[in-house]
DRENFI-378025 format. One record per residue (C-alpha): residue number from 1; x, y, z. Coordinates in nm, 3 decimals, always signed. Example, Ala and Ser with C-alpha at 12.3 -4.5 7.8 and 13.67 -1.06 7.14 Angstrom:
BEGIN
REC  num        u        v        w
REC    1   +1.230   -0.450   +0.780
REC    2   +1.367   -0.106   +0.714
//
This chain:
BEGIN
REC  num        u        v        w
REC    1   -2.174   -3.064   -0.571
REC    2   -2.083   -3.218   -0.909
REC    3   -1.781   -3.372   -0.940
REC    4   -1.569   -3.400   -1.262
REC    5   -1.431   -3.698   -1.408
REC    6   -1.121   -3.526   -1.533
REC    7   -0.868   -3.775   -1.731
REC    8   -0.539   -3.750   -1.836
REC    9   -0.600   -3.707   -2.237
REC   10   -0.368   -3.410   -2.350
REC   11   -0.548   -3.393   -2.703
REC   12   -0.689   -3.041   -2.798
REC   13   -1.063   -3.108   -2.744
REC   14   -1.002   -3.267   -2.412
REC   15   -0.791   -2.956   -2.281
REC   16   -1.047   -2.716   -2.383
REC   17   -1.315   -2.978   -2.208
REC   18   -1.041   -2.942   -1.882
REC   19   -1.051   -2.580   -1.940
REC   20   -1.404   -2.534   -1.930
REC   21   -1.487   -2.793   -1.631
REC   22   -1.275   -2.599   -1.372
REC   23   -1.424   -2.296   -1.495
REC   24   -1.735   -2.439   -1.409
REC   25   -1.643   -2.576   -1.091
REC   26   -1.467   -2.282   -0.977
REC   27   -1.787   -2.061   -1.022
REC   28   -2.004   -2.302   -0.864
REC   29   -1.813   -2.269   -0.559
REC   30   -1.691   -1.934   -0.515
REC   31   -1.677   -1.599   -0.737
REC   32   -1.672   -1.524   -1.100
REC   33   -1.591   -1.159   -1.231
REC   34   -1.821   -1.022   -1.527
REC   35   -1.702   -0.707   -1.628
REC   36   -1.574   -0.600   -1.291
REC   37   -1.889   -0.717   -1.151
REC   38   -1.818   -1.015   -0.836
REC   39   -2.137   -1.274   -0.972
REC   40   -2.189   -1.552   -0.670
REC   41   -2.308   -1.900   -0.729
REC   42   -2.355   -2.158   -0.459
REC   43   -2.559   -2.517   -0.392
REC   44   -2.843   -2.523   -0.295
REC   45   -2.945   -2.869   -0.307
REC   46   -2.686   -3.123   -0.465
REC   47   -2.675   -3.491   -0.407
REC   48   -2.527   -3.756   -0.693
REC   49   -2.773   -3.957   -0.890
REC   50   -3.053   -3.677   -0.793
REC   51   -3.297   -3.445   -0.979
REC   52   -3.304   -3.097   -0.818
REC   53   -3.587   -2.861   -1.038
REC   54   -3.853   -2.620   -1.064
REC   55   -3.805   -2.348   -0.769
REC   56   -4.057   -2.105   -0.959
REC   57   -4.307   -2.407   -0.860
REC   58   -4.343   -2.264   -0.512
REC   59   -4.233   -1.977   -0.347
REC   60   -3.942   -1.770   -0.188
REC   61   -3.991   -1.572   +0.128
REC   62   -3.722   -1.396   +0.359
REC   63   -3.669   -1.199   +0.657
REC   64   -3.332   -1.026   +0.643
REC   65   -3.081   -1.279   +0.584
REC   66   -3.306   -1.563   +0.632
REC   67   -3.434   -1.740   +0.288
REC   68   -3.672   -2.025   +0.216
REC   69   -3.728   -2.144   -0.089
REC   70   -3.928   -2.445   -0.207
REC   71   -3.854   -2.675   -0.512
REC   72   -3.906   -3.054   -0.629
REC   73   -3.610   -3.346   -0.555
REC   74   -3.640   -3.708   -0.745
REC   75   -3.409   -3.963   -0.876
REC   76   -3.200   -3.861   -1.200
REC   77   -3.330   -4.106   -1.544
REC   78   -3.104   -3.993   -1.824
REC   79   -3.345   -4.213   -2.033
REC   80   -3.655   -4.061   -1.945
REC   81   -3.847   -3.995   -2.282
REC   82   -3.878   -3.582   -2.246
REC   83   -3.735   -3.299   -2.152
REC   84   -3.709   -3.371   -1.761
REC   85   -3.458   -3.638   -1.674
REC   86   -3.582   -3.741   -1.394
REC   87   -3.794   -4.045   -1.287
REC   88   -4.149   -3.930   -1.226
REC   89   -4.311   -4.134   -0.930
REC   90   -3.973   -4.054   -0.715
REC   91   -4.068   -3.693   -0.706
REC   92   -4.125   -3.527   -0.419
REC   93   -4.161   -3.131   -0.250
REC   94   -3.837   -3.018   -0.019
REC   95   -3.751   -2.674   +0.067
REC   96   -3.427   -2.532   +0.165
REC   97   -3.356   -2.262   +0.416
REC   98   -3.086   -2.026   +0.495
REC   99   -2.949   -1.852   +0.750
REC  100   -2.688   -1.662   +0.597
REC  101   -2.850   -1.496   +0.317
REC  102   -2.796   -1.738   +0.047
REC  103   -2.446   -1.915   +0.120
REC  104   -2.566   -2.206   +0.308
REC  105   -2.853   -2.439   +0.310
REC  106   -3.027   -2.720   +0.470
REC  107   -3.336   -2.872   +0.305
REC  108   -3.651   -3.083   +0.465
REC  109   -3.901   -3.290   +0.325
REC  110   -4.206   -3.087   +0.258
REC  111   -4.424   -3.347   +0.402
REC  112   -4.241   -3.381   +0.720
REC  113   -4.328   -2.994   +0.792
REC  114   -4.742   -3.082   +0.692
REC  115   -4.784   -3.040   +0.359
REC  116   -4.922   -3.366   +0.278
REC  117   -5.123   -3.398   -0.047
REC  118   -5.033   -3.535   -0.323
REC  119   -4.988   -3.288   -0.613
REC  120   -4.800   -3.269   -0.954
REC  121   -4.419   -3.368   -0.941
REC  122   -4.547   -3.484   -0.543
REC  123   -4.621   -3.837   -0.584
REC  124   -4.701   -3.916   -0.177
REC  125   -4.836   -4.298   -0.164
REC  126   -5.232   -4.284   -0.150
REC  127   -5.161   -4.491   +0.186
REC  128   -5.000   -4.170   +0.337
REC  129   -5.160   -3.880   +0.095
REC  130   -5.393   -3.673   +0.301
REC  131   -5.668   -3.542   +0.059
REC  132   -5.704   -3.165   +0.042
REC  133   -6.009   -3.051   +0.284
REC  134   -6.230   -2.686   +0.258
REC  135   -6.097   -2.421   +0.477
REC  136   -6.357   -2.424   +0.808
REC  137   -6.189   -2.156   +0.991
REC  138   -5.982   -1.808   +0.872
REC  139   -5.689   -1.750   +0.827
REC  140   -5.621   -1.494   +1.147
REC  141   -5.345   -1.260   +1.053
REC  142   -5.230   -1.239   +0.657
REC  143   -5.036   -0.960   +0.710
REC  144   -4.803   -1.128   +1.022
REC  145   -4.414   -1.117   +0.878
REC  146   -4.404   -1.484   +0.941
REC  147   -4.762   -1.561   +0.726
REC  148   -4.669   -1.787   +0.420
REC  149   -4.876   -1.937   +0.142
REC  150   -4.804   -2.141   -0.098
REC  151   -5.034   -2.333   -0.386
REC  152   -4.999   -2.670   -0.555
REC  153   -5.200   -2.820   -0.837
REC  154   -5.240   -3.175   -0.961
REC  155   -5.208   -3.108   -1.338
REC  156   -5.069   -2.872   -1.543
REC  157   -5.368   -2.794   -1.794
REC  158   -5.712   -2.769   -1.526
REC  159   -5.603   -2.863   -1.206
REC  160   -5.690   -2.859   -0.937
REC  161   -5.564   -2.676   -0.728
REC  162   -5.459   -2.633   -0.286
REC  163   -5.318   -2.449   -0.065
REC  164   -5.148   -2.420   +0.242
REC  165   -5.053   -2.183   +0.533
REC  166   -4.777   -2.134   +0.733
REC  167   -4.769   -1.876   +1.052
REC  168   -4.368   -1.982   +1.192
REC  169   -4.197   -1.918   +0.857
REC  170   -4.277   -2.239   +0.697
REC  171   -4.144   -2.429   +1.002
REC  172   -4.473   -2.591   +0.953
REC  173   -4.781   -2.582   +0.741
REC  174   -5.172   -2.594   +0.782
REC  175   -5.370   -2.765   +0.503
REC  176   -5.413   -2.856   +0.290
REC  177   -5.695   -2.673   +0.166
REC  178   -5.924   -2.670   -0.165
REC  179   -5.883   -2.375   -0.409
REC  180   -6.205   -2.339   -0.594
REC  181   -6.208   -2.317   -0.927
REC  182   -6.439   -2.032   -0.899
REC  183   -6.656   -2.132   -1.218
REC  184   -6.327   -2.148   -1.436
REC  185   -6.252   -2.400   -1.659
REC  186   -5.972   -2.504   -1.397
REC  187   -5.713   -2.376   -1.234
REC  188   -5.353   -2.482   -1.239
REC  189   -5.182   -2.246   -1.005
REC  190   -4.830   -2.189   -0.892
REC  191   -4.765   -1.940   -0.583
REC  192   -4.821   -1.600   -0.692
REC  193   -5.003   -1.357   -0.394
REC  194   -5.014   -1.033   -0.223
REC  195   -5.141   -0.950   +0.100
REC  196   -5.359   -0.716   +0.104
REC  197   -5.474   -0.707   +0.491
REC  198   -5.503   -0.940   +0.758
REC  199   -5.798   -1.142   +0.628
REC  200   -5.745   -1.010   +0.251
REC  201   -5.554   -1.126   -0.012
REC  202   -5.467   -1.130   -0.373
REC  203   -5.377   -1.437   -0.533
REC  204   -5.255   -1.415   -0.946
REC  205   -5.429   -1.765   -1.128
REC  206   -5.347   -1.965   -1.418
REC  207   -5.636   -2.054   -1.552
REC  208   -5.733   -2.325   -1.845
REC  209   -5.836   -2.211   -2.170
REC  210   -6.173   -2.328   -2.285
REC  211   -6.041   -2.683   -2.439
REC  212   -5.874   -2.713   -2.082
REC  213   -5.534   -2.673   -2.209
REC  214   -5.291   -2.412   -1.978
REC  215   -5.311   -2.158   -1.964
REC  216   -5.458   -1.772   -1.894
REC  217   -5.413   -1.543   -1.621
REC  218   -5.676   -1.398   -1.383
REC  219   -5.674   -1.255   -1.055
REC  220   -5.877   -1.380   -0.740
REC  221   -5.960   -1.199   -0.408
REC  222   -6.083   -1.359   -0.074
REC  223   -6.142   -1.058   +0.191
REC  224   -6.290   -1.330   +0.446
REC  225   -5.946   -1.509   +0.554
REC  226   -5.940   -1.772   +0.249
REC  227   -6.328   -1.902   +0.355
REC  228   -6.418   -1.776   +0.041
REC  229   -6.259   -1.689   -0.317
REC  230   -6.416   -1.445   -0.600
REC  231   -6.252   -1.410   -0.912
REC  232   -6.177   -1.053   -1.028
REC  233   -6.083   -1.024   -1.356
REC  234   -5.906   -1.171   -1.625
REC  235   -5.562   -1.058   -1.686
REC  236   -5.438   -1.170   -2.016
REC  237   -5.686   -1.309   -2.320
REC  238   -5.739   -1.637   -2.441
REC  239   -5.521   -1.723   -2.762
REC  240   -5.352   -2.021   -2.919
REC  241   -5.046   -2.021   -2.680
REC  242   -5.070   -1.981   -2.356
REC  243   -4.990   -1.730   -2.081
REC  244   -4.891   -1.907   -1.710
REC  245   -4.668   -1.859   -1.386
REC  246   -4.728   -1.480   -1.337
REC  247   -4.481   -1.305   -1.066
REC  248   -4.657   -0.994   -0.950
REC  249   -4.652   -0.672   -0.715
REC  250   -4.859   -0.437   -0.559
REC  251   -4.715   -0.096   -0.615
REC  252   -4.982   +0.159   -0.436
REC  253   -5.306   +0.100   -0.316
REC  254   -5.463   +0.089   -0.662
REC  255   -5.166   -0.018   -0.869
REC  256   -5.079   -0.372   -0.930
REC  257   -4.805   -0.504   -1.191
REC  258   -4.786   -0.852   -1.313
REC  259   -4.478   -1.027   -1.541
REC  260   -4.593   -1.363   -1.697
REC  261   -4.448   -1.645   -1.884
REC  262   -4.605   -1.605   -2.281
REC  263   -4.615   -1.840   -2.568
REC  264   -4.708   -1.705   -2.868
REC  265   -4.938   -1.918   -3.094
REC  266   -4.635   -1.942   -3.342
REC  267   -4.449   -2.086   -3.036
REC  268   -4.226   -1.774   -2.969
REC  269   -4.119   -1.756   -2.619
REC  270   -4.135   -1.450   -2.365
REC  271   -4.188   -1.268   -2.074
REC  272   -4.504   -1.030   -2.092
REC  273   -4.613   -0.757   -1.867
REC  274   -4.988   -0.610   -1.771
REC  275   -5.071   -0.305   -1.506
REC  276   -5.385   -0.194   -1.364
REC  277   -5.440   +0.127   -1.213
REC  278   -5.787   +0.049   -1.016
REC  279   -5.693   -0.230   -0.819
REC  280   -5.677   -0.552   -1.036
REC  281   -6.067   -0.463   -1.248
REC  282   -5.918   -0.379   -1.596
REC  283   -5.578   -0.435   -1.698
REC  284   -5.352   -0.324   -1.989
REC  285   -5.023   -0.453   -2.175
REC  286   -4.749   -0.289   -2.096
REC  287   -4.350   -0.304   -2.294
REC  288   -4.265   -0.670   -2.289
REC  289   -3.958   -0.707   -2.046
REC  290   -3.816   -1.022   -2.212
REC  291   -3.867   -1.049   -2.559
REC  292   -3.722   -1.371   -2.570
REC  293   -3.666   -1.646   -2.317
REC  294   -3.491   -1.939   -2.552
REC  295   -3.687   -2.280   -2.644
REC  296   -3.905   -2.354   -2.369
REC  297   -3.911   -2.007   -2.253
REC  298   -3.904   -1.906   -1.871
REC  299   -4.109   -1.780   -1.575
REC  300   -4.048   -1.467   -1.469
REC  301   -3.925   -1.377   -1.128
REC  302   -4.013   -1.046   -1.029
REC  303   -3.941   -0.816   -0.721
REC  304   -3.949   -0.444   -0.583
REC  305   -3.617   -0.345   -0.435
REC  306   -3.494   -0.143   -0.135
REC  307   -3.417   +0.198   -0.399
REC  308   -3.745   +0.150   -0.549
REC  309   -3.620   -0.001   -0.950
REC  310   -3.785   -0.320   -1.001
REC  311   -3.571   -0.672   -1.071
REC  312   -3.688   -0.929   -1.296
REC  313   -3.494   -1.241   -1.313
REC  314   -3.545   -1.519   -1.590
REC  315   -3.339   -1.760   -1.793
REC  316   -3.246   -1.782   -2.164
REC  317   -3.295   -2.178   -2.233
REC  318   -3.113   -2.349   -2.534
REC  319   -3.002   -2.691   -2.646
REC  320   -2.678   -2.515   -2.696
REC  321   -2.643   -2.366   -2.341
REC  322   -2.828   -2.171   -2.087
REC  323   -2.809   -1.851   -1.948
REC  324   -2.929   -1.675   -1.624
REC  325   -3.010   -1.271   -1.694
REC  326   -3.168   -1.003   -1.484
REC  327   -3.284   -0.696   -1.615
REC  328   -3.372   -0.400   -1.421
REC  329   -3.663   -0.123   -1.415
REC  330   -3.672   +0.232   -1.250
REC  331   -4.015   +0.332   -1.353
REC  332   -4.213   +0.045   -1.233
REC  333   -4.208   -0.152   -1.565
REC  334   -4.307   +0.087   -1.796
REC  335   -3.951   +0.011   -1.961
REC  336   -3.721   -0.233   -1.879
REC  337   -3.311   -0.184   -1.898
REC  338   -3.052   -0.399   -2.128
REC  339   -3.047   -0.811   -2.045
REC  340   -2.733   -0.830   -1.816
REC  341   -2.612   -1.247   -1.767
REC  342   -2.527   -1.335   -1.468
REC  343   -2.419   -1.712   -1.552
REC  344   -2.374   -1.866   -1.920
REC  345   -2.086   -2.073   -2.082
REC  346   -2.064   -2.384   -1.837
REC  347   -2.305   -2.638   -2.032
REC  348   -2.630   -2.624   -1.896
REC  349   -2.913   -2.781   -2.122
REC  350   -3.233   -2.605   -2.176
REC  351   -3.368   -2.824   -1.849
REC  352   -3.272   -2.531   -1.634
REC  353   -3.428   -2.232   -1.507
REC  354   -3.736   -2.191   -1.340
REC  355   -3.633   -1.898   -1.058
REC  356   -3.688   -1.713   -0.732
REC  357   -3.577   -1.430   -0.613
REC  358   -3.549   -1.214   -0.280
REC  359   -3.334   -0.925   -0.173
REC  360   -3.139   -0.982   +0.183
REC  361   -3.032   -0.758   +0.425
REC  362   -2.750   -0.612   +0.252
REC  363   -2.906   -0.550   -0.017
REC  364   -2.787   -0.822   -0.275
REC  365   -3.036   -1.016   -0.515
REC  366   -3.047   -1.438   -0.445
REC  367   -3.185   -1.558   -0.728
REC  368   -3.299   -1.956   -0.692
REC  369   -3.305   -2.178   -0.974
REC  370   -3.207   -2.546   -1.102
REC  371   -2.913   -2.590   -1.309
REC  372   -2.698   -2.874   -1.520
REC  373   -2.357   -2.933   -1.683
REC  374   -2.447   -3.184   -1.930
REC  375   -2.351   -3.016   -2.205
REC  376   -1.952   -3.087   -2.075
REC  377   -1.780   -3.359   -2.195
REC  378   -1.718   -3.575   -1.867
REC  379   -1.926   -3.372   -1.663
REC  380   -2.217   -3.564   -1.459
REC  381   -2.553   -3.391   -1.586
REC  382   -2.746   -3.389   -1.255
REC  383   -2.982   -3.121   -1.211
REC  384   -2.937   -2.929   -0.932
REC  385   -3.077   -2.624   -0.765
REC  386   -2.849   -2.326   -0.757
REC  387   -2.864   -2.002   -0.633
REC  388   -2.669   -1.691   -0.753
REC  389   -2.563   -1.382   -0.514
REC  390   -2.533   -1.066   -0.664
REC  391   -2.531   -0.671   -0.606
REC  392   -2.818   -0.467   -0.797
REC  393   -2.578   -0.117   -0.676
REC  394   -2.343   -0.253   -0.959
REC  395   -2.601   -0.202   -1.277
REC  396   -2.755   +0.121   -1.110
//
């Protein structure tokens, strides 16, 4: 966790600065009340001089109270010309697992569990990088509870892309394996699938726009175990912004519902939604959930809950402070409830976001994401990766 440098100063700005740095420790640790509602927020991954970032990457999975989640860890460069303080060649894939739905973590080097190539924001040493291979035999059982996949790309624009498979709950992973591009202009794909049978599954693409530039969204199919990969049809249209990092669900056997991250081409910044009612062919916009997701804009993080409403998490990002919301649907995204916040007001930066989420056992939402406190006098700014606990019963 972050600790505070917390000084002795009694002048007005430096009590509110006091005032507002145990409020944001507190929270971090424990409990914080929002209109009667008890909002959790605990570390996931933490360590001093580090760069936590970018769970919306890779994936979230869980079985009961069991979580894993995947994300990027580097070193922390204040200096580093961008957005992303971090320094780029230190970067490297972890995930984190719980046991306890969400409280406690431990993480492990991605490449230590097989995953092995080196991909965007995974900069393995070409002396240890294992270059991505075609898939020779299938994959056996998709629908297994412990079957994972996840996807990683090399660049953010065309490409390409891999995957791998896990059959132990990400314990370990087999790969990696070339995605084709499937006569695209590239593909540039996060992890974003539903199984559809044991050798059949849907996987949601980003795919480059004509002048290779991110990004569009299409859906692919193999039926054949991941030996082969067809391309279905294109979600969204080509435009001058882009659309990229759907999160989507199956709903019946015919309907499918996909939230994606949209830049308009006057740079406005949202979260979109499309449906289609015959099994991913045609496709058609539906209400937008988010109408606007700050400078930057965010992914979406979608899932179906236990009582059947829908919950799509996805962060508000400004220079002038961050803010985690969740909004709710209980007619399966036709229309979307009021933006609740579950965390604003302790000085994150608009490098934050990027979330998971999962329901556990109980029934309580853990939303994943990567978090900061730089905007706090005194505070040290390391971005970390957060997760926040709460109860969907209380907005029902």
């Amino acid at each position: 966790m972050h600790r505070s440098k917390i000084t002795c100063n009694r002048s007005p700005q430096r009590y509110f600065y006091f005032i507002v740095l145990m409020v944001v420790i507190y929270s971090t640790k424990g409990f914080a009340q929002t209109d009667g509602r008890q909002i959790q927020h605990q570390i996931v991954f933490s360590e001093a001089e580090k760069y936590g970032g970018w769970p919306a990457n890779h994936g979230i999975w869980s079985w009961g109270d069991e979580i894993l989640v995947g994300f990027v860890a580097a070193d922390y460069n204040e200096t580093n010309a961008g957005l992303h303080t971090y320094n780029v060649p230190t970067a490297r894939n972890r995930y984190a697992r719980s046991f306890d739905g969400g409280v406690h973590w431990k993480v492990t080097d991605a490449y230590e569990l097989g995953q092995k190539a080196a991909g965007y924001d995974n900069h393995i040493p070409a002396t240890k990088a294992v270059v991505p291979t075609v898939l020779k035999k299938p994959i056996e059982d998709a629908t297994d509870p412990d079957f994972l996949l996840t996807f990683l790309r090399h660049d953010n624009d065309y490409g390409p892309s891999h995957f791998y498979y896990s059959t132990d709950k990400g314990m370990s992973w087999q790969g990696p394996y070339v995605f084709p591009d499937m006569g695209t202009p590239g593909i540039a794909n996060r992890t974003d699938y539903v199984v559809d049978g044991e050798k059949a599954l849907s996987v949601f693409v980003t795919v480059a726009k004509s002048n290779k530039k991110e990004g569009r969204v299409a859906l692919a199919r193999t039926k054949d175990g991941g030996l082969t990969w067809q391309l279905v049809a294109y979600v969204t249209p080509e435009h001058g912004g882009f659309d990229i990092m759907p999160s989507s669900l199956r709903l019946s056997e015919s309907e499918l519902l996909t939230t994606i991250r949209t830049r308009t081409e006057g740079g406005q910044n949202l979260i979109s939604s499309y449906r289609s009612m015959d099994n991913g062919q045609t496709w058609e916009r539906l209400q937008n959930p988010a109408p606007d997701t700050g400078t930057g804009g965010s992914p979406p993080a979608l899932t179906l809950l236990k009582d059947g409403r829908l919950a799509l998490g996805y962060i508000h990002r400004s220079e002038y402070g961050s803010r985690l919301h969740v909004r709710f649907s209980d007619d399966d995204g036709e229309t979307w409830g009021d933006e609740i916040t579950l965390r604003s007001g302790d000085g994150a930066s608009r490098d934050a976001g990027y979330p998971r989420i999962t329901q556990r056992a109980d029934g309580k939402l853990v939303m994943v994401y990567y978090w900061n406190h730089s905007l706090v006098e005194d505070a040290e700014p390391y971005r970390y990766i957060a997760a926040t606990i709460f109860d969907p019963e209380d907005w029902k």
